[in-house]
N, C-alpha and C positions, 0 to 999 in steps of 0.2 A: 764355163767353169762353175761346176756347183759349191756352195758357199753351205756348210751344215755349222749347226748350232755347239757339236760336241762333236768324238770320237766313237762316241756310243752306239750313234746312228748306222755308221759304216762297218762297226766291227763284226768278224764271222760269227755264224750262226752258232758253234760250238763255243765261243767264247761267252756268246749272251746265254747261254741257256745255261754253264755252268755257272752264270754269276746269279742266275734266275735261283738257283737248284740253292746257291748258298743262301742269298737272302729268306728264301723262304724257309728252311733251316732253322735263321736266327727269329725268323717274323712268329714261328711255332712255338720254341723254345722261350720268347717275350710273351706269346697271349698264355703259358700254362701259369705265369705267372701274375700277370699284373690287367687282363683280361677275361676276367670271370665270363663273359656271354660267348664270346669264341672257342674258351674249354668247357663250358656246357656243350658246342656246337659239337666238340672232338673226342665227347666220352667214349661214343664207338669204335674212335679211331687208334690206331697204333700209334702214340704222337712222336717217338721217335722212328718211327717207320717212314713218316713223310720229308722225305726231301727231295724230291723231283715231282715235274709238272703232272706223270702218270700217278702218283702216289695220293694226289690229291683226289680222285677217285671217292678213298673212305670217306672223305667228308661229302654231308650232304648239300645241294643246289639249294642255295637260298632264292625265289620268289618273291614276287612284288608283297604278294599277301604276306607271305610268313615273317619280312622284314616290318613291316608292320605291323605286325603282330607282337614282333618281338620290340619294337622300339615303342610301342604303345605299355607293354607290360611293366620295362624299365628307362627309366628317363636319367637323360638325354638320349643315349646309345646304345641301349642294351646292352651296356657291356662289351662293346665291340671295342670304345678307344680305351687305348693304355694309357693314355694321358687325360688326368680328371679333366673336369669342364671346367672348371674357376682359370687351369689353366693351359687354355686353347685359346688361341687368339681370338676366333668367333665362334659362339654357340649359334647353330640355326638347325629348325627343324628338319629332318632329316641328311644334312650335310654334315660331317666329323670336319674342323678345319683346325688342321696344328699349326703348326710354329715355322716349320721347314721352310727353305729357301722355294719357292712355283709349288707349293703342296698340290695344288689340282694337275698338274703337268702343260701348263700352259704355252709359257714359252719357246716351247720345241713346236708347238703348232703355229704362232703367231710368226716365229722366223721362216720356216718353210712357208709361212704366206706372202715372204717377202717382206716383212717389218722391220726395220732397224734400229739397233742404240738411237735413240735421240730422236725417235718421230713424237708426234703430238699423237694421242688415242683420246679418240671422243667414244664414253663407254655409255651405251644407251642400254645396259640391260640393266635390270632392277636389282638394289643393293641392299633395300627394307626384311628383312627376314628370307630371303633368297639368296641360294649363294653364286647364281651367276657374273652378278656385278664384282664382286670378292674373286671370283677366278680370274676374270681379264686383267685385274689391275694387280693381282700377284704376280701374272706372267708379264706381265710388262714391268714391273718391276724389278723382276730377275733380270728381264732383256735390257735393263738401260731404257724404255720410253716413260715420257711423262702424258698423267691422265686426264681426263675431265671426266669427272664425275656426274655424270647428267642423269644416268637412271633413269626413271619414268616420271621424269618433270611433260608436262607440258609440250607438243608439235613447236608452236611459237618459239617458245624458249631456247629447244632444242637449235632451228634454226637461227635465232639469235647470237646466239653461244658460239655456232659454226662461224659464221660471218664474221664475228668478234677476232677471234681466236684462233680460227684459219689451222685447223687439227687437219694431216695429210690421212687419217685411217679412223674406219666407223668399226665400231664391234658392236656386234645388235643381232637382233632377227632380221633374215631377209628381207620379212615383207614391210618389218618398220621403216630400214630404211627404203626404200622401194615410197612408201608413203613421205617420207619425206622430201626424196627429193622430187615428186609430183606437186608438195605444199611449195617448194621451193621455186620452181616452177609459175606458180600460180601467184605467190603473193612479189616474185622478182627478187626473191634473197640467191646471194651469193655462196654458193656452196662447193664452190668448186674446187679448193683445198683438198679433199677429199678425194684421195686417188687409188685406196686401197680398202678392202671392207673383208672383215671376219665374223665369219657366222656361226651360229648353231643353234638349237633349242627348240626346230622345228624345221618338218620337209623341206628341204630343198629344189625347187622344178626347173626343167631345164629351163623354159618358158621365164621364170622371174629371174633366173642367173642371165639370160641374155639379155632382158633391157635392162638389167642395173650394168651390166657390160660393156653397154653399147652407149653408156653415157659415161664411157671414159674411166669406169671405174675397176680395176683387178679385182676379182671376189672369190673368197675362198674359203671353204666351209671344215669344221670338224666335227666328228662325234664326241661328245660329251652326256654326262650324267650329274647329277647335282651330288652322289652317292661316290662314284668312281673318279669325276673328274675327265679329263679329255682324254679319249680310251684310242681313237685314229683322228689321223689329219690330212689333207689333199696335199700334194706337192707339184712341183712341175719338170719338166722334161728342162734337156739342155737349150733350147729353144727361149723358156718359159711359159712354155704352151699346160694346160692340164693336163696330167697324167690320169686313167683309169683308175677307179679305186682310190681309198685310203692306204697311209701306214698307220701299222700300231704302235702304241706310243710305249718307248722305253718302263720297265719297272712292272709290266703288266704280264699277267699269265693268258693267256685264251683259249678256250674251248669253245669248239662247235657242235650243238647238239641237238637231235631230235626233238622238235618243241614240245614243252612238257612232259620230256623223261629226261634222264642222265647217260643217255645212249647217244657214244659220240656217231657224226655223221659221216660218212665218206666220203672221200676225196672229191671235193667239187661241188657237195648238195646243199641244199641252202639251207642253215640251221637255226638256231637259236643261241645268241651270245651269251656266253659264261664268262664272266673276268674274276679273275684273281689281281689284286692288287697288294704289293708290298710296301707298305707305308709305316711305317712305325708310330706315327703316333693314331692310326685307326686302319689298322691291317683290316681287308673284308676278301676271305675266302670263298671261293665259287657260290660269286652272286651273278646271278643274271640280270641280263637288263630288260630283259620280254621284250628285247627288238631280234628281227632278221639277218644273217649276213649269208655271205660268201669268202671261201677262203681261197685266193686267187695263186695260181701254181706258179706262173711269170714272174720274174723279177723286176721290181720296178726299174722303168726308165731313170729315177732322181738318183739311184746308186745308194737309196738306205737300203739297209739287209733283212728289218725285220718284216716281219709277215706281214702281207699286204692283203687286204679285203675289200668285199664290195661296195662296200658300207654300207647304208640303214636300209635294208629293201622293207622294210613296215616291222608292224608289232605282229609277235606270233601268236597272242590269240585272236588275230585278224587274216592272218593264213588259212586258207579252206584248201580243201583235195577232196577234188570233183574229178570223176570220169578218170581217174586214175594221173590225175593235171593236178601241180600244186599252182592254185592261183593267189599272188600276192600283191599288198599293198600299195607295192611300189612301179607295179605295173597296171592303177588305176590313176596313180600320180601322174604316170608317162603318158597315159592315153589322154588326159585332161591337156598336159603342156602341146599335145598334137592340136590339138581341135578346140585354138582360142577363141572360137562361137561360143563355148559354155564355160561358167565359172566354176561351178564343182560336178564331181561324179561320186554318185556313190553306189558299188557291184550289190545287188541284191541275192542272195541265194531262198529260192526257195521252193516248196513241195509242191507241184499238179499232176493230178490223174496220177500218182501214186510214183511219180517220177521225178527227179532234180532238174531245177530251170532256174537261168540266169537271168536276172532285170535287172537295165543299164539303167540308172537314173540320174537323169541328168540337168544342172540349174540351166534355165535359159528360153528365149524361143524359140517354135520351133520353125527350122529352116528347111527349104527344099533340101531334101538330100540327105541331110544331116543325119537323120536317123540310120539311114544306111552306111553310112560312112565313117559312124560311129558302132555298128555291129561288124561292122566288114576289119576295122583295127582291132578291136578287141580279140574278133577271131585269129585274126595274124603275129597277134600277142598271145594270146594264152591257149590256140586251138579249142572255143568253145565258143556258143553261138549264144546270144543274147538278145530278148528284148528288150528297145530302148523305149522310157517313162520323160516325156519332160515335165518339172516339176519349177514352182515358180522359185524367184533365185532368190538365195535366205533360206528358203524353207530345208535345207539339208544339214545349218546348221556349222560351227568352225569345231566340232569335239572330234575331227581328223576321224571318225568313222566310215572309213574307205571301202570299207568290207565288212557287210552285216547279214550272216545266217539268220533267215526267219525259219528252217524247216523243223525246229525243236519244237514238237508235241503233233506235229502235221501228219 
């Protein structure tokens, strides 16, 4: 029996999309007025023309850069939130954070992770001028859980705190807790409370979701944005098994589009995230997040309704198209979680003899075989032939540069 957070989740698609079509409506008719950076955004636009997800069209794709640009020019927001800064509950660089009950939309992810009224949450992401710490502990506070604030204290501490306090769910990065409970491990702390873990903030691999698994832990990841807030969430089947893919989270618009234009994609092609979010106290119209997806046709197994994606397949200006093959980020993650010999990979594109050519590069030593074994996946992934570089481990570096064109000026 599936257990949802609200009625919203379930309800037909013609009902959310009319409630889509009003809010944004009212979210237009608030930025003409008390939003000066979002009616600079809509001078071109028909403002009473927009009330549907197609209409937002006239307005233009806000960019990593131009958001920056523009939040650089005017301070705090650009002008983006309708509610001054003095009073918003937290000012933090590039994050708007109002007043509202789960403002990042947290809650709706933390429940379909299986979290409930009354668990302990040990919140290990950073709470100092980041607003990731401020979203877990909003959404748990909507859901009825109580917190631990540990942020980026101290390994030690953190397990201290656990052992003390005995918190049934980790909300962090993968690989911290991953490092933790290896510390834990090591130094004989009791960590075992710990039976559920909520992630985001960086790749996910299959490879690190099954040993934090396999030590008895449920683990369940969303996308999130420091900008947007948690945009999809993983859910599960009637089993509790993982379901394919994310949902997207109530209150959001999306579009899929050809990376780096405003040309939506076709049905099935892997684009570039647009979100629209209707927030009242920092509405942001078709911004992007310069990540990957997929917009998946199947309805999920969990019985939400709304659209379901593939979630993060990499950043798009880390997408290349070679040989007529889009190769992406998320399929140099996959091929690393195959062939736990090496610790990173990074796809090399670049020019010889006047021609395009692939170099695997890979942290580690090298092993009988290896090399081949790691051209021979890659070909069965992306249909294209590479040679592999091993390269000593460290030297690639943690900036998640998975895919780097060298053929510019070649």
């Amino acid at each position: 029996m599936f257990e949802y957070l609200d009625r919203l989740e379930t309800r037909a698609p013609k009902s959310r999309d009319l409630a889509l079509a009003r809010d944004l409506k009212a979210i237009v008719s608030l930025a003409k007025s008390r939003a000066p950076g979002l009616r600079r955004l809509m001078r071109q636009a028909k403002l009473n023309d927009i009330k549907t997800r197609d209409d937002l069209a006239q307005m233009p794709i806000l960019r990593g850069p131009d958001i920056a640009q523009l939040f650089s020019q005017e301070q705090p927001y650009a002008g983006f939130n309708t509610s001054r800064a003095g009073h918003l509950r937290h000012v933090l660089p590039g994050a708007i954070a109002g007043h509202g009950k789960d403002w990042w939309g947290v809650a709706r992810a933390l429940h379909a992770a299986g979290i409930r009224r009354g668990e302990l949450i040990h919140n290990a992401f950073s709470y100092h001028l980041a607003s990731a710490g401020h979203m877990i502990e909003s959404g748990a506070q909507a859901l009825g859980c109580g917190i631990i604030p540990a942020g980026s204290a101290p390994i030690e501490r953190h397990l201290d705190v656990i052992e003390k306090l005995r918190p049934t769910v980790f909300c962090g990065k993968a690989a911290f807790l991953d490092l933790l409970l290896q510390k834990a491990a090591e130094l004989r702390c009791d960590v075992s409370s710990i039976k559920k873990a909520f992630v985001f903030g960086a790749p996910l691999s299959s490879h690190l979701r099954n040993g934090i698994e396999a030590r008895g832990i449920k683990l369940r990841q969303a996308y999130a944005t420091s900008l947007l807030g948690v945009i999809a969430y993983e859910t599960d089947d009637a089993d509790g098994k993982l379901n394919e893919g994310m949902i997207l989270n109530e209150g959001l618009i999306l579009e899929v589009v050809k990376p780096g234009s405003d040309v939506p994609v076709t049905a099935g092609e892997v684009g570039e995230m647009v979100v629209t979010r209707l927030n009242v106290d920092g509405p942001l119209l078709r911004c992007s997040t310069g990540d990957l997806t997929q917009i998946m046709s199947e309805a999920s197994p969990c019985g939400r309704t709304n659209l379901r994606i593939k979630g993060w397949l990499g950043r798009a200006d880390q997408a290349v198209l070679l040989d007529g093959k889009l190769v992406l980020p998320a399929q140099v993650i996959d091929l690393a979680a195959r062939h736990k010999a090496v610790r990173n990979l990074r796809l090399v594109l670049k020019r010889e003899r006047k021609r395009d050519a692939l170099l695997l590069r890979a942290e580690g030593d090298t092993a009988d075989g290896l090399a081949q074994e790691l051209s021979a996946s890659l070909k069965a992934m992306t249909g294209l032939e590479a040679k592999v570089e091993f390269v000593p481990v460290g030297s690639l570096g943690d900036d998640a540069m998975l895919i780097v064109d060298e053929r510019a000026g070649a």
